[in-house]
C-alpha positions as CSV (number, residue, x, y, z in Angstrom):
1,X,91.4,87.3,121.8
2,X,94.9,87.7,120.3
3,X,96.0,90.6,118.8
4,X,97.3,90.9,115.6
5,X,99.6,93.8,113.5
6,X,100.1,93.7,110.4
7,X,100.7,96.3,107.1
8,X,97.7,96.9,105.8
9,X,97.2,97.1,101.8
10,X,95.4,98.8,99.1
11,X,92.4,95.6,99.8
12,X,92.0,97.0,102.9
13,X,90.9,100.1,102.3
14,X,87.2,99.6,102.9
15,X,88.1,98.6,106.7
16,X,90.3,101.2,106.9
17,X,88.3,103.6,106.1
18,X,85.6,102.3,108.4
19,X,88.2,102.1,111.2
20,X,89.5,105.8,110.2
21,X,86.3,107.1,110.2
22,X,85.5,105.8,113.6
23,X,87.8,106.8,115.4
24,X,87.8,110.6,114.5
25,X,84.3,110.2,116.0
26,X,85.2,108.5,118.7
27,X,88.1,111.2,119.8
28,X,87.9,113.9,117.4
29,X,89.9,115.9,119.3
30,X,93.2,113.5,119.1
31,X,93.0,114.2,115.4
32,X,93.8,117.1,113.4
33,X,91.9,115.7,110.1
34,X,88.0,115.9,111.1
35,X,85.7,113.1,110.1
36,X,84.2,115.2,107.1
37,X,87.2,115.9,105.7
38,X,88.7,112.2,106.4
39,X,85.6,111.0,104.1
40,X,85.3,113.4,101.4
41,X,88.8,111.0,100.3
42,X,87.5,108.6,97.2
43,X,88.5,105.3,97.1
44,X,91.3,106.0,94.9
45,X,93.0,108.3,97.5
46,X,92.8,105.5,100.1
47,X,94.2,102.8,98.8
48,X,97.2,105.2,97.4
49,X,97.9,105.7,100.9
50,X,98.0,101.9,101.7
51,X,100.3,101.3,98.3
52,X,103.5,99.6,98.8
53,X,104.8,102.6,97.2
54,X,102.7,105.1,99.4
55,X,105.0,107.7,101.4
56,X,103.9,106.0,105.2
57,X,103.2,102.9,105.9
58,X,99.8,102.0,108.0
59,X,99.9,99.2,110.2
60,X,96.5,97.8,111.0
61,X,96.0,95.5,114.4
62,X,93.2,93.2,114.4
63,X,91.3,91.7,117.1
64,X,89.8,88.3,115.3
65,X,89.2,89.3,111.6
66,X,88.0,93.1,112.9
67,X,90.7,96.2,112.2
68,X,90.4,97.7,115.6
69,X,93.4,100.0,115.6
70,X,95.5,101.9,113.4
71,X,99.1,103.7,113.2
72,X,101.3,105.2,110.4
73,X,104.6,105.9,110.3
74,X,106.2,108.2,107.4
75,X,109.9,109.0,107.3
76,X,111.4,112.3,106.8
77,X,112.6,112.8,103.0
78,X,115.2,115.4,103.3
79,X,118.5,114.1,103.5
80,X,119.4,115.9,106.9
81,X,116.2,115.0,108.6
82,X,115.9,111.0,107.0
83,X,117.0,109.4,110.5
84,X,113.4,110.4,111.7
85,X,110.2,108.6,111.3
86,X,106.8,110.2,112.6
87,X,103.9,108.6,113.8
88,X,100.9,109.8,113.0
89,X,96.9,108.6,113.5
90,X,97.1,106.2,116.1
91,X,94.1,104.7,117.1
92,X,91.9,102.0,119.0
93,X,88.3,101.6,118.7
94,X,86.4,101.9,122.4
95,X,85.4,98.6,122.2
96,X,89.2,96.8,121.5
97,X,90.7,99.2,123.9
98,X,92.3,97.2,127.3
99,X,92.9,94.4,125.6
100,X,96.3,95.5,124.6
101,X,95.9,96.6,121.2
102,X,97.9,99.9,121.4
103,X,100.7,98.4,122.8
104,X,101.1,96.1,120.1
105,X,100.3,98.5,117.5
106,X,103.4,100.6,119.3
107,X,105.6,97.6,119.4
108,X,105.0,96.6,116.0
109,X,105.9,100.6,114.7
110,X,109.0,100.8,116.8
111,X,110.1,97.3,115.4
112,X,109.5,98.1,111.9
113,X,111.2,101.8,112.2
114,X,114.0,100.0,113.7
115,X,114.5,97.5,110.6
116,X,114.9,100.6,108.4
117,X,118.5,101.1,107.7
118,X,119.5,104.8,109.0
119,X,116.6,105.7,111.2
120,X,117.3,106.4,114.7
121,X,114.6,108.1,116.1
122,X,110.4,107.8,116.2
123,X,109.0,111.2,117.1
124,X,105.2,112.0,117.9
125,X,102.6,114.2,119.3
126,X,99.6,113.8,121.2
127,X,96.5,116.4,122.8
128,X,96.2,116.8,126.7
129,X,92.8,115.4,125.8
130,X,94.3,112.2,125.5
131,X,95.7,111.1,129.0
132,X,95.8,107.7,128.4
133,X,97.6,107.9,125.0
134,X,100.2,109.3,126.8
135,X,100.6,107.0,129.2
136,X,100.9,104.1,126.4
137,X,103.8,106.4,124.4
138,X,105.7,106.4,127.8
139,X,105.6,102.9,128.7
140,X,107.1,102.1,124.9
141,X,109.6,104.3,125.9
142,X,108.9,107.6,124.5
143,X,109.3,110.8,126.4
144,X,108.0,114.1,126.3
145,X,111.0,116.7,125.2
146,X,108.7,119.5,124.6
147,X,105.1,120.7,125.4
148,X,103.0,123.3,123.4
149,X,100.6,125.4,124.9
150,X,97.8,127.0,122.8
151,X,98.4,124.4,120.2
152,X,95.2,123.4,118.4
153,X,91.5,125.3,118.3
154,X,88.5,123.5,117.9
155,X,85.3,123.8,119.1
156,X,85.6,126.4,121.0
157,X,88.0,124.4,123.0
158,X,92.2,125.1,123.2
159,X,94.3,121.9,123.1
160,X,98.0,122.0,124.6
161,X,100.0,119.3,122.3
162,X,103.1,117.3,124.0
163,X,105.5,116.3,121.7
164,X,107.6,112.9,122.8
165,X,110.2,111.1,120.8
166,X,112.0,107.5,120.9
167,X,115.9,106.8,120.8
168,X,116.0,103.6,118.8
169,X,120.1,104.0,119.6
170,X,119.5,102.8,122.6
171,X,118.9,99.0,123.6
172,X,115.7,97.7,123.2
């Protein structure tokens, strides 16, 4: 199957949410937003976030006609911190996962963060709970500058968060 990225918009927000809701789920601890919260959102709320004129921009990657994975990318709005995008809510369902889905969903962030005029670095964090998330971030290029210990509690459990970050200064 091919995989295919693309911004998703206010129509989509009944997949989205389907996709969202799965995947805090699926891997609740890569999240810090829980499912309950996540769908206590109306409709309204969603497809504000998927508005051309919404503050991040969620790219949606499809296997087929299915949204199987999610990202979203938000620049900083303060004038001394606007060169830096974050990436936040990356996900692939179980099912689409191996078939190169994140990697185009990463691909298809960094490319898009590149083509916006001033921006010159991606920055984002992921749990120790998500090994192979890692691994994808540092393939694309992304590297770990800092790593926080004692970083989220839930469940009982303590999460240590990494945080990595992307030149885009430097060739592609």
């Amino acid at each position: 199957m091919t995989v295919t990225v693309r911004r998703l918009t206010p129509a989509d927000a009944p997949a989205y949410r389907a996709a969202r809701l799965a995947a805090l789920h699926a891997d609740p601890a890569a999240f810090l937003t829980n499912a309950a919260e996540f769908a206590a959102l109306g409709d309204d709320a969603l497809a504000a976030r998927l508005a051309p004129d919404a503050p991040g921009v969620t790219l949606g990657a499809f296997l087929d006609t299915d949204l199987v994975g999610l990202l979203t990318l938000v620049r900083e709005l303060a004038p001394p911190l606007a060169h830096r995008v974050n990436v936040y809510g990356v996900s692939v369902a179980p099912p689409a996962r191996g078939q190169g889905v994140g990697a185009a969903l990463v691909q298809a962030g960094v490319e898009l963060a590149r083509s916006w005029a001033g921006v010159t670095s991606l920055h984002l964090a992921v749990m120790d709970s998500q090994p192979a998330a890692l691994r994808l971030y540092e393939r694309a290029g992304f590297r770990v500058w800092g790593t926080q210990p004692d970083a989220v509690r839930r469940d009982g459990r303590v999460y240590t968060e990494h945080w990595l970050s992307l030149d885009l200064t430097a060739p592609a």
